[in-house]
DRENVO-340925 format. One line per field, with one value per atom (N, C-alpha, C): residue number from 1; residue in one letter; atom name; x, y, z. Coordinates in nm, 4 decimals. Atoms other than C-alpha are relative to their C-alpha. Layout:
nr	c(NUM	...)
rest	c(A	...)
atom	c(CA	...)
xx	c(X	...)
yy	c(Y	...)
zz	c(Z	...)
END
This chain:
nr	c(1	1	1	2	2	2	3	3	3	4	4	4	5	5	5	6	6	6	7	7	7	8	8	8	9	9	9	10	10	10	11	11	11	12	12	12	13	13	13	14	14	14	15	15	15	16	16	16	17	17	17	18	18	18	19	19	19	20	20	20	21	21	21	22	22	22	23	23	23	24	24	24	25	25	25	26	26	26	27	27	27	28	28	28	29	29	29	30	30	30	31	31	31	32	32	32	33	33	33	34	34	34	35	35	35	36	36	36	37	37	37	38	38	38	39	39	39	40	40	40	41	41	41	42	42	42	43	43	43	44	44	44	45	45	45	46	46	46	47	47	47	48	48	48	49	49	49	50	50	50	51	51	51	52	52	52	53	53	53	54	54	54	55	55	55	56	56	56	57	57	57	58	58	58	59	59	59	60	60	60	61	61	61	62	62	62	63	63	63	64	64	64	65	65	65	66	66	66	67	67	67	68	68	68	69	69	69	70	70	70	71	71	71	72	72	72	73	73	73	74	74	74	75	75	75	76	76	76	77	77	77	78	78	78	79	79	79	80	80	80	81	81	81	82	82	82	83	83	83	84	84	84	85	85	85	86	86	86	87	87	87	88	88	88	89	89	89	90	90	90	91	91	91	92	92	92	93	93	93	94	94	94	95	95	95	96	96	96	97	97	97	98	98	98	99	99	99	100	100	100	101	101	101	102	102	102	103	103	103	104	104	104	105	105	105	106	106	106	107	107	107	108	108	108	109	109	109	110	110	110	111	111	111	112	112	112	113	113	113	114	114	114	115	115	115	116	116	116	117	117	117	118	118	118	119	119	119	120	120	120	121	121	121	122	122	122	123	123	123	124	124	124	125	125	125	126	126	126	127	127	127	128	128	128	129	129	129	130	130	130	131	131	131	132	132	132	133	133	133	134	134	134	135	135	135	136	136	136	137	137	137	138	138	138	139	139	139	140	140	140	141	141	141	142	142	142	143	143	143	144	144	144	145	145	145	146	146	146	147	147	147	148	148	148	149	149	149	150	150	150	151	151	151	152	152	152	153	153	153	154	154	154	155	155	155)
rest	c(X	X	X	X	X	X	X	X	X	X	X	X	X	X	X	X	X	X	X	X	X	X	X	X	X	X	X	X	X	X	X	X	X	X	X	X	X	X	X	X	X	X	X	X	X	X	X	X	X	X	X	X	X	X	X	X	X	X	X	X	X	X	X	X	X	X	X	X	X	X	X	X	X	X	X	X	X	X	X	X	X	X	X	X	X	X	X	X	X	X	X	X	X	X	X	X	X	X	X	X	X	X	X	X	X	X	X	X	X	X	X	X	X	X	X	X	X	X	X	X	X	X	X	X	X	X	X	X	X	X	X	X	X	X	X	X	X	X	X	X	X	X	X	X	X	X	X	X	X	X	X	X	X	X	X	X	X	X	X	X	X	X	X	X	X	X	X	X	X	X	X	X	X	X	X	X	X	X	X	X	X	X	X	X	X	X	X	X	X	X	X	X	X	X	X	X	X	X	X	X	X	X	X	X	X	X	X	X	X	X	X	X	X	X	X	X	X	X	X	X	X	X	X	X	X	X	X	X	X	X	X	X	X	X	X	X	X	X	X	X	X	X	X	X	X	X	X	X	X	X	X	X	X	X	X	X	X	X	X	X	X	X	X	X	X	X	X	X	X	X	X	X	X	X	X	X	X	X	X	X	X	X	X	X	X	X	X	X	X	X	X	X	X	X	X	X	X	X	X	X	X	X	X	X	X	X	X	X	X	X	X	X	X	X	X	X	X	X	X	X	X	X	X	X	X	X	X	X	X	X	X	X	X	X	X	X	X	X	X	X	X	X	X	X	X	X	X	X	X	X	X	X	X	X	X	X	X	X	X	X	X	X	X	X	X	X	X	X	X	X	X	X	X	X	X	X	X	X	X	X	X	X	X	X	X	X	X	X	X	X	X	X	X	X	X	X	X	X	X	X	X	X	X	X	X	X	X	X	X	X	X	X	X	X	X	X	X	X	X	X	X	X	X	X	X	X	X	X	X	X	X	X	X	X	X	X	X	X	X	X	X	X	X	X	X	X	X	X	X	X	X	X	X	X	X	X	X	X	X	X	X	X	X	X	X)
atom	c(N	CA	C	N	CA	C	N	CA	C	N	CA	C	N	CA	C	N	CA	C	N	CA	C	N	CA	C	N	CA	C	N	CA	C	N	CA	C	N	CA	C	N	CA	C	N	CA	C	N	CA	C	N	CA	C	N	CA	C	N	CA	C	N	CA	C	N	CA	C	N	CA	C	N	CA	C	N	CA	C	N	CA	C	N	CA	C	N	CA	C	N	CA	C	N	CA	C	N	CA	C	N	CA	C	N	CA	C	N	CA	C	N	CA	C	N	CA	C	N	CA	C	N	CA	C	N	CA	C	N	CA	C	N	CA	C	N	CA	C	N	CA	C	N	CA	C	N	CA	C	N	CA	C	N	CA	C	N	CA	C	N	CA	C	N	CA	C	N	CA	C	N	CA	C	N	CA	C	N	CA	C	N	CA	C	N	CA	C	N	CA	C	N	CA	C	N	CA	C	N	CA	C	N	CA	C	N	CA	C	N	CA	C	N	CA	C	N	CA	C	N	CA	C	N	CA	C	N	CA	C	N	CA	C	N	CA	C	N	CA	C	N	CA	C	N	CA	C	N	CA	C	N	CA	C	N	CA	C	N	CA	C	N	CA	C	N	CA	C	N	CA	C	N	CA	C	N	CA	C	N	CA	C	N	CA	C	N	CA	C	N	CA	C	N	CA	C	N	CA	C	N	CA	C	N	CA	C	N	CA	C	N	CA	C	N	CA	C	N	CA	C	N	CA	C	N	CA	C	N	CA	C	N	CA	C	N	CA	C	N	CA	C	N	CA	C	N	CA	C	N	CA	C	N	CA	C	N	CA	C	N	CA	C	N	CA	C	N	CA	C	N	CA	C	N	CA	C	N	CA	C	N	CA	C	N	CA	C	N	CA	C	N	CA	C	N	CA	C	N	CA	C	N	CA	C	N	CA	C	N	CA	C	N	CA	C	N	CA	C	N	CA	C	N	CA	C	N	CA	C	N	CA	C	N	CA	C	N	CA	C	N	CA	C	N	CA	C	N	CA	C	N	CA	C	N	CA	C	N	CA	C	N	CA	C	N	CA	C	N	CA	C	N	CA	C	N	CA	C	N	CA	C	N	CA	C	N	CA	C	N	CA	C	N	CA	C	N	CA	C	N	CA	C	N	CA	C	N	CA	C	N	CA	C	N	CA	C	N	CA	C	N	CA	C	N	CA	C	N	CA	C	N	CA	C	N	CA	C	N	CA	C)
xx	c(-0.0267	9.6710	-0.1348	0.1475	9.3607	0.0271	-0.0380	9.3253	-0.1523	-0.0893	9.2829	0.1244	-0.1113	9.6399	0.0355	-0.0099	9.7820	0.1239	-0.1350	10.0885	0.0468	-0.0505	10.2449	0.1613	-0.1645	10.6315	0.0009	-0.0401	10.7516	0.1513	-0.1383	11.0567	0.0126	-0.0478	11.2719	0.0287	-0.0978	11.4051	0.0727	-0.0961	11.7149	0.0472	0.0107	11.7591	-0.1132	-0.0015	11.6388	-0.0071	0.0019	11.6589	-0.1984	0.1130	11.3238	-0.0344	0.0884	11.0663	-0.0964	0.0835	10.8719	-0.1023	0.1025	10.6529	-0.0121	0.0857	10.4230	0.0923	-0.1250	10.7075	0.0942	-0.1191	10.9621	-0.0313	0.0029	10.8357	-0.0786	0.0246	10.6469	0.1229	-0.1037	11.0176	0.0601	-0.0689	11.1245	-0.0788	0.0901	10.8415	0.0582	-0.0986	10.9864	0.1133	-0.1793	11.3328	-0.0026	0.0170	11.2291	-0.0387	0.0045	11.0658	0.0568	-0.1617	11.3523	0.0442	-0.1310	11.5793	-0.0669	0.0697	11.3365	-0.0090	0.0227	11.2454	0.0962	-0.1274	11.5336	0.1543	-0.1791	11.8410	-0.0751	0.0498	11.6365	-0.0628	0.0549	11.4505	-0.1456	0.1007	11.1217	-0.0567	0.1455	10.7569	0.0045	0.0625	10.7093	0.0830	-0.0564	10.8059	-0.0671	0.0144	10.8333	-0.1182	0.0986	10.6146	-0.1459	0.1406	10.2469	-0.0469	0.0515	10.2373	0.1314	-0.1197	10.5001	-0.0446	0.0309	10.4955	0.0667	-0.0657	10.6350	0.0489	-0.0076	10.7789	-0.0823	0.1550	10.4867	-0.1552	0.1291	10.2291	-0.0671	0.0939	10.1079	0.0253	-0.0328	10.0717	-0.0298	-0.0071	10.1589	-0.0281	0.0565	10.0260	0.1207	-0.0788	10.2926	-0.0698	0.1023	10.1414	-0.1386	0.1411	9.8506	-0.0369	0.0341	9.6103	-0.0027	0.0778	9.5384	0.1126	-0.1465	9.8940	0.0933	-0.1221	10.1838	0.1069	-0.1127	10.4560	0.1356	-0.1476	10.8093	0.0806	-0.0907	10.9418	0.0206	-0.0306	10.9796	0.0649	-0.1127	11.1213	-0.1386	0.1463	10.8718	-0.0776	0.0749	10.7856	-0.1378	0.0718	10.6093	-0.0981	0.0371	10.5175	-0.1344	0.1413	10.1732	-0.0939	0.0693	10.0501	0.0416	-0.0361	10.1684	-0.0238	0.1023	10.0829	0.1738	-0.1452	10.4791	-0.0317	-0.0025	10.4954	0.1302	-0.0926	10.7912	-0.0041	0.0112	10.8816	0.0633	-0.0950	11.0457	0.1229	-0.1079	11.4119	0.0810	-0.0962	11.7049	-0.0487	0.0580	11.5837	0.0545	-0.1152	11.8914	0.0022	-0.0129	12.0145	-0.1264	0.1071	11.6519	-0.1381	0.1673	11.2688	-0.0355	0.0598	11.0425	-0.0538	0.0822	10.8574	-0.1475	0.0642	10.5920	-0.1249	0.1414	10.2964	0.0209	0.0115	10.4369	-0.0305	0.0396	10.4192	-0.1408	0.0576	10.1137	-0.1165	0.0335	10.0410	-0.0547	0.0094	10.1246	-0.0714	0.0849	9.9569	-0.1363	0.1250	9.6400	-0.0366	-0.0102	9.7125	-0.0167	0.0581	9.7195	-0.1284	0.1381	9.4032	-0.0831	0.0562	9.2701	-0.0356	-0.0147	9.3845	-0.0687	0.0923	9.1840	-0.1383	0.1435	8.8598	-0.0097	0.0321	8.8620	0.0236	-0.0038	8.9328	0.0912	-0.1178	9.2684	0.0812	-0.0843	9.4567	-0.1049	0.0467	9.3602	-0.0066	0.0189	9.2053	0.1058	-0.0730	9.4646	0.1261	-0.1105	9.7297	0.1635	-0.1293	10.1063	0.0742	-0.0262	10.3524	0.1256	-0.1299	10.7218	0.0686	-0.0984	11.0285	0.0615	-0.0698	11.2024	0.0792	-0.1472	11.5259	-0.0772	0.0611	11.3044	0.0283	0.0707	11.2436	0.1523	-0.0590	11.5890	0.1925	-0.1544	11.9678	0.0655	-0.1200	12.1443	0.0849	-0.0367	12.2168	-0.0637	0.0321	12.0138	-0.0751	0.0837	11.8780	-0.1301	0.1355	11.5741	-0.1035	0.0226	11.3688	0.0876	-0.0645	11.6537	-0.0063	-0.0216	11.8283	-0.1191	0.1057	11.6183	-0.2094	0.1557	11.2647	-0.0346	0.0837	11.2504	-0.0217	-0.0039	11.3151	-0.1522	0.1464	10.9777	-0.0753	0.0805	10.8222	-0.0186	0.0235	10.9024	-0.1092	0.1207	10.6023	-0.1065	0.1080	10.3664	-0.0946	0.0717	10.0525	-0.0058	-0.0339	10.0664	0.1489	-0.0784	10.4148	0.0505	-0.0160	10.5820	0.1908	-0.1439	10.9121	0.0065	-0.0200	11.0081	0.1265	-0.1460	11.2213	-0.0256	0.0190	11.1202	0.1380	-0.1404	11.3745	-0.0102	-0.0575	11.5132	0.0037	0.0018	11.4884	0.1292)
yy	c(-0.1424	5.4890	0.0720	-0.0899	5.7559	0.0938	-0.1036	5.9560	0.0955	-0.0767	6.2357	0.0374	-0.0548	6.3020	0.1482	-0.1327	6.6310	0.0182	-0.0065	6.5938	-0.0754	0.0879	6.4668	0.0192	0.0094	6.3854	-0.0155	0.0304	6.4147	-0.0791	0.0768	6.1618	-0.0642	0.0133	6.0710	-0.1406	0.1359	5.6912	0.0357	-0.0325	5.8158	-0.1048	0.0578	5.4803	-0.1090	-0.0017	5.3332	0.1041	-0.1264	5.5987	-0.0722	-0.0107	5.7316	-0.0928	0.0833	5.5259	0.0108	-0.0464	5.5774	-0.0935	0.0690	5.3107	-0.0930	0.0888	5.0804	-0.1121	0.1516	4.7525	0.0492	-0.0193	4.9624	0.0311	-0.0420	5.1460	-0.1060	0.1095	4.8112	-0.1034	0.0891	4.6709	0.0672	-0.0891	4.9888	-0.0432	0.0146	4.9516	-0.1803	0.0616	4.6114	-0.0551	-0.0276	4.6625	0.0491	-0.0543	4.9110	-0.0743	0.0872	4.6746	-0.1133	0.0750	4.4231	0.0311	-0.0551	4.6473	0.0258	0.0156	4.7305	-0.1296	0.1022	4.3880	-0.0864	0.1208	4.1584	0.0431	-0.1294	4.4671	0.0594	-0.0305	4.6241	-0.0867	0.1144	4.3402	0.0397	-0.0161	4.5089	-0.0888	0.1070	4.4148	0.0195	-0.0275	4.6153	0.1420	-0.0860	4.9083	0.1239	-0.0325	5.1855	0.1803	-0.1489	5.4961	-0.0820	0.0199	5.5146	-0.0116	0.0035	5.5519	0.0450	-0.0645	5.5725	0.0045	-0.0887	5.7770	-0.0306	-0.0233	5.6569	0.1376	-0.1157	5.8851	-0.0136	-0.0083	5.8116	0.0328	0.0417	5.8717	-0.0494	0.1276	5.5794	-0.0289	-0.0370	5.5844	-0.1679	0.0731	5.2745	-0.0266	0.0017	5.1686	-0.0841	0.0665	5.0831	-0.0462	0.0022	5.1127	0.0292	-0.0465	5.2359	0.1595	-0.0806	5.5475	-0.0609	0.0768	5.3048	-0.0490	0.1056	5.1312	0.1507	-0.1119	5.3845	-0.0385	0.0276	5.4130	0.0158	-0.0201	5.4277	0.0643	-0.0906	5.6744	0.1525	-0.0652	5.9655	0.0394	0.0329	5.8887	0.0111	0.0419	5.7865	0.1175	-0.1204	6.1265	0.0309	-0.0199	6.1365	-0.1071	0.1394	5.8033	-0.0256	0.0402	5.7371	0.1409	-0.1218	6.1333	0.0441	-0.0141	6.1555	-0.1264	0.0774	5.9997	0.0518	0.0113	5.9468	-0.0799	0.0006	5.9979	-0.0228	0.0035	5.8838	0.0131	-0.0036	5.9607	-0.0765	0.1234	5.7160	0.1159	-0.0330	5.8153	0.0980	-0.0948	6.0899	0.1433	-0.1140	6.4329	0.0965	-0.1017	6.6039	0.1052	-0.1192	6.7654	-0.0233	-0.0238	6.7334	-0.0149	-0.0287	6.7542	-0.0979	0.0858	6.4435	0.0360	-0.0087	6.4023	0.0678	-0.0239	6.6315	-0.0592	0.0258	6.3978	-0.0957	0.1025	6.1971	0.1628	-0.1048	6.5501	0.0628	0.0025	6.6119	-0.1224	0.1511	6.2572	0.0157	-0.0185	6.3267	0.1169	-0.1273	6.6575	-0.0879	0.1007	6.4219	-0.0591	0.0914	6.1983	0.0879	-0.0821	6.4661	0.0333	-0.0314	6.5958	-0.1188	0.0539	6.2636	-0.0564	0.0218	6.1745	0.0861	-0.0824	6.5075	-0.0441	-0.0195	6.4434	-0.1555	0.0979	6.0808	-0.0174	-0.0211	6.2164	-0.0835	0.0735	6.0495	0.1195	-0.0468	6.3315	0.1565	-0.1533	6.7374	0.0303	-0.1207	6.9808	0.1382	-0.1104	7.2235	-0.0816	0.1081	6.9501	0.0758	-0.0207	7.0628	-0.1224	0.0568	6.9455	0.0314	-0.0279	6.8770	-0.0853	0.1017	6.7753	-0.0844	0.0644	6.4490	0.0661	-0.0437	6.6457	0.0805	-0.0439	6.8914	-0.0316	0.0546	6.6659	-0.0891	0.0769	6.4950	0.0519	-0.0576	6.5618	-0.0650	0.0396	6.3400	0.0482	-0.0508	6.5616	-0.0304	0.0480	6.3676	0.0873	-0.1361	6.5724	-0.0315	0.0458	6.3618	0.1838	0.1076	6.4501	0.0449	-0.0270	6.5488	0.1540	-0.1047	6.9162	0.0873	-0.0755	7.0134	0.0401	0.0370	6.9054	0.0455	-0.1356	7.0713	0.1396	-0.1380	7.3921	0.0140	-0.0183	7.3084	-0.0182	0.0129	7.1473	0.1285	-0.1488	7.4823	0.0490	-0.1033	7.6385	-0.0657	0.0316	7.3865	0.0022	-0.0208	7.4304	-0.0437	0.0783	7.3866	-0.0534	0.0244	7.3743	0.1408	-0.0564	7.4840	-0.0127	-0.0066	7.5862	-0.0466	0.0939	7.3228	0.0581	-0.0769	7.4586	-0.0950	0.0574	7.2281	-0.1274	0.0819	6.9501	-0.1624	0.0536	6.7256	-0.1614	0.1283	6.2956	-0.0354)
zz	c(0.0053	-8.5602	0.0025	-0.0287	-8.4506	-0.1637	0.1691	-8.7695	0.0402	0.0493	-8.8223	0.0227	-0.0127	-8.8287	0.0032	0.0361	-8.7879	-0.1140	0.0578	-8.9874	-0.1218	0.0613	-9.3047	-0.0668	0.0175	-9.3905	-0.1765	0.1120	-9.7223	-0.0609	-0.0317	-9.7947	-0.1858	0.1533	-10.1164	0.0301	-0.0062	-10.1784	0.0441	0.0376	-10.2545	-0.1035	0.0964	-10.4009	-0.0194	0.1212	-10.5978	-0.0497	0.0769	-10.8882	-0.0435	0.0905	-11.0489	-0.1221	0.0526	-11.1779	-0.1181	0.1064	-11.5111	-0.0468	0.0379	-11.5710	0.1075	-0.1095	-11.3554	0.0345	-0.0280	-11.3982	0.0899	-0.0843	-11.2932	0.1170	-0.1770	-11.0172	0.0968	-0.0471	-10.8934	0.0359	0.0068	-10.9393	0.1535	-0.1086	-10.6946	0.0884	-0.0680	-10.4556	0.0871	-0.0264	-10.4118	0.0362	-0.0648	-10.3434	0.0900	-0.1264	-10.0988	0.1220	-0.0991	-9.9201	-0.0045	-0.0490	-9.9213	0.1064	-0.0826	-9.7938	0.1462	-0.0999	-9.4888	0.0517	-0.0210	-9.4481	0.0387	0.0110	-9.5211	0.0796	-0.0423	-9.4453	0.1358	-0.1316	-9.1795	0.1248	-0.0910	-8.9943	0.0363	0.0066	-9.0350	-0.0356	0.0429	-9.0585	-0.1470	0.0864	-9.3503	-0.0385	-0.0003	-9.5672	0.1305	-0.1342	-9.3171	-0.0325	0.0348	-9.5168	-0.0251	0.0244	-9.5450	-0.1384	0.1235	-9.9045	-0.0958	0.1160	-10.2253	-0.1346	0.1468	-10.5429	-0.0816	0.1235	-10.8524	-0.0886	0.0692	-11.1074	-0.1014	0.0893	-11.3417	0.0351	-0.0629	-11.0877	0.0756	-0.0782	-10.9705	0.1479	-0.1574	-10.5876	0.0840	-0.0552	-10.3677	0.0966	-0.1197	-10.0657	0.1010	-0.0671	-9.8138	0.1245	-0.1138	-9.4535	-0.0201	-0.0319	-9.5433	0.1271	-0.1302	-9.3578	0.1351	-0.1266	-9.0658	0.0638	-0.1309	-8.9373	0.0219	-0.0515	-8.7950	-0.0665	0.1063	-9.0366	0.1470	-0.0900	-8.9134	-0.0839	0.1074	-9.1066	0.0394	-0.0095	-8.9220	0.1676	-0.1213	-8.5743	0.1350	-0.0675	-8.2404	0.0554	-0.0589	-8.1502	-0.1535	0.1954	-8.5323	-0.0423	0.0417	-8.6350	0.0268	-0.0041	-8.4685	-0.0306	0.0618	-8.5734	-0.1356	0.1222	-8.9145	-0.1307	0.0441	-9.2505	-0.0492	0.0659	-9.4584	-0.1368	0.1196	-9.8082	-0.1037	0.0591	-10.0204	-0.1670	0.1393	-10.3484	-0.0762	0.0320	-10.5337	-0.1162	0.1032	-10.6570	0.0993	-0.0998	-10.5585	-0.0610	0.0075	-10.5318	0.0364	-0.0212	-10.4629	-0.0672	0.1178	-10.7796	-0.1170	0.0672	-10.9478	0.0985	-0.0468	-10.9175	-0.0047	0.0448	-10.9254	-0.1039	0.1308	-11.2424	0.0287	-0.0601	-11.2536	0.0497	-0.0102	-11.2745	0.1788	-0.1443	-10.9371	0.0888	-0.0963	-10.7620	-0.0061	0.0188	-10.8829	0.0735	-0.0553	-10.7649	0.1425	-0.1302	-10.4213	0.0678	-0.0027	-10.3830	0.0186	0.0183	-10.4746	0.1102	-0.1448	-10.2028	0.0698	-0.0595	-9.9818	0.0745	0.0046	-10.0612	0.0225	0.0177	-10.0675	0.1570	-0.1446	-9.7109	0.0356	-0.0265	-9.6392	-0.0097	0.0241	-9.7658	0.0578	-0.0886	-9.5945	0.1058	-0.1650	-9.2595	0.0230	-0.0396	-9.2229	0.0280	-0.0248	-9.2019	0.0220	-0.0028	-9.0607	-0.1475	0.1476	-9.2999	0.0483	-0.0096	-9.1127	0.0497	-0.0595	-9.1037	-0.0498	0.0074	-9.1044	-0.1372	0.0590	-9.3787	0.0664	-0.0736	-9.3083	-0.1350	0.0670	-9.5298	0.1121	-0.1207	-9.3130	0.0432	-0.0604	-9.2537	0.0844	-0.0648	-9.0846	0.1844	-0.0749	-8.8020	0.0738	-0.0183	-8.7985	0.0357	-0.0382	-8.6330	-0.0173	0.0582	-8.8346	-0.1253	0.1161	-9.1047	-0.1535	0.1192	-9.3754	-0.0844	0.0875	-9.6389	-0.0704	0.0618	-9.7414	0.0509	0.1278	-9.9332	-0.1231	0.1435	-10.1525	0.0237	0.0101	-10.1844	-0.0749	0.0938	-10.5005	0.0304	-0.0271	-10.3606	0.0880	-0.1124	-10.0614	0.0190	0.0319	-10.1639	-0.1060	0.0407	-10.3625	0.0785	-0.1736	-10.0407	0.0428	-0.0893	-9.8873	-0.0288	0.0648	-10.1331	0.0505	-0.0528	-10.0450	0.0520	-0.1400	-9.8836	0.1063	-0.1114	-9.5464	0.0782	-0.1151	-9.4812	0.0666	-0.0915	-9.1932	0.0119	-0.0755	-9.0691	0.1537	-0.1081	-8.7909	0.1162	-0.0742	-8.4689	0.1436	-0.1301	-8.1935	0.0196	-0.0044	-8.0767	-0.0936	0.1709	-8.3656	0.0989	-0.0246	-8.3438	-0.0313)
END
């Protein structure tokens, strides 16, 4: 993947549920990649990076490989962030949003991703109706710096 990216996806589990300590969400982190792996027939999980609800930030793909997490028009210009848990009828915990914000910034200042890079919730981007990252969370996404209201044609 060329980096700087212009773009980054924000995406919920859905499941597993929220994670509060390093076992568990190392337990989630895990499962996720199962279900990719073993249920999907993937290489690998399919986001660049996942957020516990305590914080602690996971390295799935990494800045450097092309995630598969936001459909092929996306995937090799974007950097996909998941949060671990369902984000429907609540918020992540604040220190994982906090977390990811971090990341962000962090992808910034190591030239992996634009300093005038676009943000997107997945549904954004997607015409199957899915509501990642969760009802409640994107309506906070919306405030975000950097995002954008998406109108171009849907994956």
């Amino acid at each position: 993947m060329t980096s700087p990216v212009p773009y980054v996806f924000i995406h919920h589990s859905y499941e597993p549920d929220v994670c509060f300590n390093r076992s568990q969400c190392e337990e989630s982190v895990r499962w996720i990649q199962n279900l990719y792996m073993d249920t999907r027939g993937w290489d690998d999980i399919g986001y660049n990076f996942l957020v516990g609800g305590n914080g602690d930030v996971f390295e799935g793909r990494g800045w450097d490989t092309r995630g598969a997490q936001a459909g092929p028009d996306w995937n090799y210009r974007s950097i996909g962030i998941c949060f671990i848990g369902n984000f429907t009828d609540e918020l992540p915990p604040e220190k994982a949003i906090i977390a990811g914000k971090m990341l962000i910034q962090l992808s910034v200042e190591r030239n992996k991703l634009m300093s005038n890079y676009t943000l997107y919730g997945h549904r954004q981007v997607l015409a199957t109706g899915r509501t990642c990252p969760g009802e409640e969370f994107y309506k906070l996404v919306t405030e975000w710096k950097h995002w954008e209201n998406y109108t171009g044609p849907l994956w």
